[in-house]
C-alpha positions in Angstrom: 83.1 96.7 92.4 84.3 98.5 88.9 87.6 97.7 87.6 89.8 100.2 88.7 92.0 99.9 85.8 89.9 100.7 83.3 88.7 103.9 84.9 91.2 105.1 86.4 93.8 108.0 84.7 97.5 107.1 83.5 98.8 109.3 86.6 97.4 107.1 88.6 98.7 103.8 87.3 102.1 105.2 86.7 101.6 106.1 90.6 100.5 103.4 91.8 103.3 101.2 90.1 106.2 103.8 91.4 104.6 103.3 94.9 104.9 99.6 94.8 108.2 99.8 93.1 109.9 102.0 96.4 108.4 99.7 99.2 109.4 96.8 97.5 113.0 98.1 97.8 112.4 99.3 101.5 111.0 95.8 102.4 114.1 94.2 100.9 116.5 96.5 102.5 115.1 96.2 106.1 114.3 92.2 105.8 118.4 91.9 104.4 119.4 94.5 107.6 117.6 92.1 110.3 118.0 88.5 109.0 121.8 88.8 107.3 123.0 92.2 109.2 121.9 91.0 112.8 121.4 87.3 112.3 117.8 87.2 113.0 116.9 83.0 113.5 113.5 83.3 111.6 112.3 84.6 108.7 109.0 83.4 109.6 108.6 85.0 112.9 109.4 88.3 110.6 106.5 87.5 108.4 104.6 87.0 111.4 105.8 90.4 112.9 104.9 92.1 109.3 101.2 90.3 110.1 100.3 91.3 113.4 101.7 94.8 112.5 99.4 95.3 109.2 96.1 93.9 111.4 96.9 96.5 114.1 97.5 99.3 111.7 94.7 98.5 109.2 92.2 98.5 112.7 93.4 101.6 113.5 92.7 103.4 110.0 89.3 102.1 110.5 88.8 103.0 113.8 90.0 106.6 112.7 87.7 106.7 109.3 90.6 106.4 107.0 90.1 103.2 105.2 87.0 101.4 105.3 86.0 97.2 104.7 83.5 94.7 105.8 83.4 93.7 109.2 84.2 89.2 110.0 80.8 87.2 109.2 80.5 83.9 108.5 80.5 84.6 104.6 84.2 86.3 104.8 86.0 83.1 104.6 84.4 81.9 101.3 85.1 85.5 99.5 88.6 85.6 100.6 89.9 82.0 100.2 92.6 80.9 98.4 94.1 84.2 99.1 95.3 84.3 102.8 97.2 81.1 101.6 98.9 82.4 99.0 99.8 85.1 100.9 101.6 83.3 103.7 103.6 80.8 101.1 104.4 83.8 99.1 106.0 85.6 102.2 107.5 82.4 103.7 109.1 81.2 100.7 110.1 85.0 99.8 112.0 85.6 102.8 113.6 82.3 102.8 115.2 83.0 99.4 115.9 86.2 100.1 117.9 85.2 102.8 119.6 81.8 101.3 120.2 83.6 97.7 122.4 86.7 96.0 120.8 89.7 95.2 121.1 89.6 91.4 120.4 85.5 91.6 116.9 86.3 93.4 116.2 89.1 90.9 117.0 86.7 88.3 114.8 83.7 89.2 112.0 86.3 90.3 111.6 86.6 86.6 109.7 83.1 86.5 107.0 84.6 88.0 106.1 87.2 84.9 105.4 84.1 82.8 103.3 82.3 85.4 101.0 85.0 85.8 100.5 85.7 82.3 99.3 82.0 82.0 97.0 82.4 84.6 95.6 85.7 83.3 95.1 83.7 80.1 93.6 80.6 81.9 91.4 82.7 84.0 90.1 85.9 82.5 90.4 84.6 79.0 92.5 87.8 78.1 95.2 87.0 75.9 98.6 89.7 75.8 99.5 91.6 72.6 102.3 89.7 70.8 105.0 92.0 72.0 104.3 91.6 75.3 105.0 87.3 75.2 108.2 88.1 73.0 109.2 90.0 76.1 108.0 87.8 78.8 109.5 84.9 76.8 113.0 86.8 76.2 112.8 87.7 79.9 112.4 84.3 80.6 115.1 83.0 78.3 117.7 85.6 80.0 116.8 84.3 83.4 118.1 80.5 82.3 120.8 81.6 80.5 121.4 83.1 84.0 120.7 80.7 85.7 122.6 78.0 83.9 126.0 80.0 84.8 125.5 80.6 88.4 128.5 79.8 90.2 127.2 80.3 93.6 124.1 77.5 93.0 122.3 76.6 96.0 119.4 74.4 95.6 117.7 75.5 98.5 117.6 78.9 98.0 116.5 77.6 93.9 113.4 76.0 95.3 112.4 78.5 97.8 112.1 80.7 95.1 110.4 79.1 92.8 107.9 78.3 94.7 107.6 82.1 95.6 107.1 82.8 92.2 104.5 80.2 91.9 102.7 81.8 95.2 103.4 85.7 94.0 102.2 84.9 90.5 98.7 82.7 91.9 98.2 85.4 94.4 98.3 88.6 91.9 95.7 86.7 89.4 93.3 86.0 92.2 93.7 89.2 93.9 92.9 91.0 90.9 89.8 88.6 90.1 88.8 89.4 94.0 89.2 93.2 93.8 86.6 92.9 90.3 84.1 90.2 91.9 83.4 90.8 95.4 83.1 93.4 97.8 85.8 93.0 100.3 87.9 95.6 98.6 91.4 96.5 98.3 91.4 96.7 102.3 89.5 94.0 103.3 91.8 91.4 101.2 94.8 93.3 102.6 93.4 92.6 106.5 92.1 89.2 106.4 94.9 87.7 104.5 96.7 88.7 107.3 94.3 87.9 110.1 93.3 84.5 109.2 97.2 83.5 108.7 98.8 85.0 111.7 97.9 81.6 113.8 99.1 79.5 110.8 101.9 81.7 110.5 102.9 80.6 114.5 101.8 77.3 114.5 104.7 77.1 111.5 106.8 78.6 113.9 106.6 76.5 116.2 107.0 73.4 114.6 110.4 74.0 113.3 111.4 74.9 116.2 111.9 78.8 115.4 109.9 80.0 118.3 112.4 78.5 120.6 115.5 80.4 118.4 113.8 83.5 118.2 113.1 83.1 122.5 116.8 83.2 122.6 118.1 86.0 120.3 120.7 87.8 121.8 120.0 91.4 120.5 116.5 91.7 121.9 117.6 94.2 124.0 119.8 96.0 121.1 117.8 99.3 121.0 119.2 99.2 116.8 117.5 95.9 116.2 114.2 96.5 117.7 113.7 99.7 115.8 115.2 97.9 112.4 112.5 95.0 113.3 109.9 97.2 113.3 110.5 99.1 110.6 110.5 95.9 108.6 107.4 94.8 110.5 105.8 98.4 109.6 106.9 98.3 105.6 105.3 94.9 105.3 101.8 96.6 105.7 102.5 99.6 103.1 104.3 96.4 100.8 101.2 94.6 101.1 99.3 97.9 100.4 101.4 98.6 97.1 100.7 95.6 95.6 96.9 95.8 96.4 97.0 99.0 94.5 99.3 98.4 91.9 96.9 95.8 91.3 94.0 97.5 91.1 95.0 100.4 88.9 96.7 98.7 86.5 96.7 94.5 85.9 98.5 91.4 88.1 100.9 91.0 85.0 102.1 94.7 85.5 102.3 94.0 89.4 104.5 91.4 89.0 106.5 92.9 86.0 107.0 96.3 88.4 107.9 94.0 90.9 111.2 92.9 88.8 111.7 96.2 87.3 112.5 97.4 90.8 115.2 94.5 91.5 117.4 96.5 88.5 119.2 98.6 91.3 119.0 95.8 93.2 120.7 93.8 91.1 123.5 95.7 89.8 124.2 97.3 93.6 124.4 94.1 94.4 126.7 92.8 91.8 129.2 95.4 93.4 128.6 95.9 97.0 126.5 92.3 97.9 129.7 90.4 98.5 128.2 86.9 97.5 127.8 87.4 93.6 130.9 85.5 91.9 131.0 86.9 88.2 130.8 84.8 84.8 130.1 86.5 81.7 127.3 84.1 80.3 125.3 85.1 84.2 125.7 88.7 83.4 124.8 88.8 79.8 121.2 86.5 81.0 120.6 89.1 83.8 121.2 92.0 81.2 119.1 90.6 78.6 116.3 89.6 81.6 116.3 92.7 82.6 115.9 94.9 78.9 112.9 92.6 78.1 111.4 93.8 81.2 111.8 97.7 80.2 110.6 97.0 76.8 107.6 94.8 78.4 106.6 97.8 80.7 106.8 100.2 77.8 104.5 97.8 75.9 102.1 97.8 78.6 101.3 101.3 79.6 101.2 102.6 75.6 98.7 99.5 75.2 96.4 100.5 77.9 96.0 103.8 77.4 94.1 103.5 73.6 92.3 100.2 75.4 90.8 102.9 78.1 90.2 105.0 75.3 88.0 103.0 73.6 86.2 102.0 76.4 85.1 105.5 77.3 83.9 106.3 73.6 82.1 102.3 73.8 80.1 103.9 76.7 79.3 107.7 75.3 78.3 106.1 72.5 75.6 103.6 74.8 
């Protein structure tokens, strides 16, 4: 498979990140609405629910001729793994924060996961940023602990969860970019089988905290609001998953995860006002602020750098 971001045009990128950016903010929205809003027991029966719903729909687009990808063998496993793991810790933990954390704390300590990935982009594909790109990732980083060190609301739980999200979101961007370049699963064939080989994981989890039982007695199952709120979040976990996978493959990992914090900049400030579990110190708000301008500079470094890269790539090749 060709590396889409190399060939593909600057519309398209700047598309592709825009798409990821908008269903990353719908996702957050509908998960807040049915876990905080209505109470729902389980984040992990949500992720489950966002599972089964992206197998069913990514059948049907095949069925119908829409989206095409390799039919289960024997050999699927061995393309596709570590993958399907990353994927459900990085939607387990996710949720968990999200639900145990601020808004503008979780945007905040989402920021770890720029720097993660651009060590493992380093580690694995040997490609090493332009200098203006780690002074951004590092100042991003630095305003997330100043941040971080001032958060009045600290809950260690909700710390941890997160962390280990980024860990997950930063491992599983690297190695779905190095999937999408080395194999030929495709963009939609990683997209189903993550989520097919961990729906019975994602239960058996379930189960053994006990969630299935809490989720069996939820009182609003028969609130006609809920169920449609559900499965609107169940639905937007499929296009989510599908943004990333294209984000990804138009442009880099470190830009996936990057876009992924731009978009928490409404999210953040909204929820500085209207979230009702921020408390305010200067020194947090100055390490968010300064968090989130390295990330704006970072983007702008990224997009003006790949355009001449792409350039030069197309004369390398006219010349051949």
């Amino acid at each position: 498979m060709t590396d889409e971001s190399l060939t593909s045009s600057p519309t398209k990128r700047v598309l592709a990140a825009l798409f990821y950016a908008f269903s990353s903010v719908l996702i957050v929205m509908a998960n807040k609405s049915v876990l905080t809003n209505y109470g729902f027991p389980s984040a992990q029966f949500l992720g489950v629910g966002q599972m089964v719903a992206a197998v069913i729909i990514m059948q049907i687009l095949k069925v119908g001729g829409f989206v095409s990808f390799p039919d289960m063998s024997s050999t699927i496993p061995r393309k596709i793994f570590p993958l399907p793991l990353l994927y459900l810790g990085n939607l387990v933990f996710g949720l968990g924060g999200t639900k145990k954390l601020s808004l503008p704390m979780f945007t905040v300590l989402r920021r770890f996961s720029i720097l993660m990935t651009m060590l493992l982009e380093i580690y694995i594909f040997k490609k090493a940023p332009s200098k203006l790109i780690v002074v951004s990732i590092l100042t991003m980083t630095a305003g997330s602990v100043i941040a971080a060190s001032n958060d009045l609301a600290f809950e260690l739980v909700g710390y941890v969860l997160i962390l280990a999200n980024d860990v997950c979101t930063a491992a599983n961007n690297v190695f779905t970019k190095k999937h999408l370049n080395a194999n030929e699963l495709g963009k939609y064939g990683i997209l189903y089988y993550n989520c097919l080989f961990m729906i019975i994981p994602g239960m058996v989890l379930c189960a053994s905290t006990g969630d299935v039982e809490r989720v069996k007695n939820f009182e609003q199952w028969n609130d006609m609001s809920f169920l449609f709120q559900f499965f609107v979040s169940s639905v937007m976990g499929v296009v989510l998953m599908y943004s990333v996978t294209m984000c990804t493959a138009y442009n880099s990992a470190l830009t996936t995860t990057v876009v992924g914090c731009l978009k928490n900049i409404s999210v953040t400030y909204v929820g500085m006002v209207f979230g009702g579990d921020y408390i305010f110190s200067w020194p947090n708000f100055v390490g968010i602020t300064i968090s989130v301008l390295a990330s704006l500079v970072y983007s702008a470094a990224v997009f003006i750098n790949k355009k001449p890269t792409s350039q030069k790539g197309n004369e390398a090749s006219t010349k051949v």
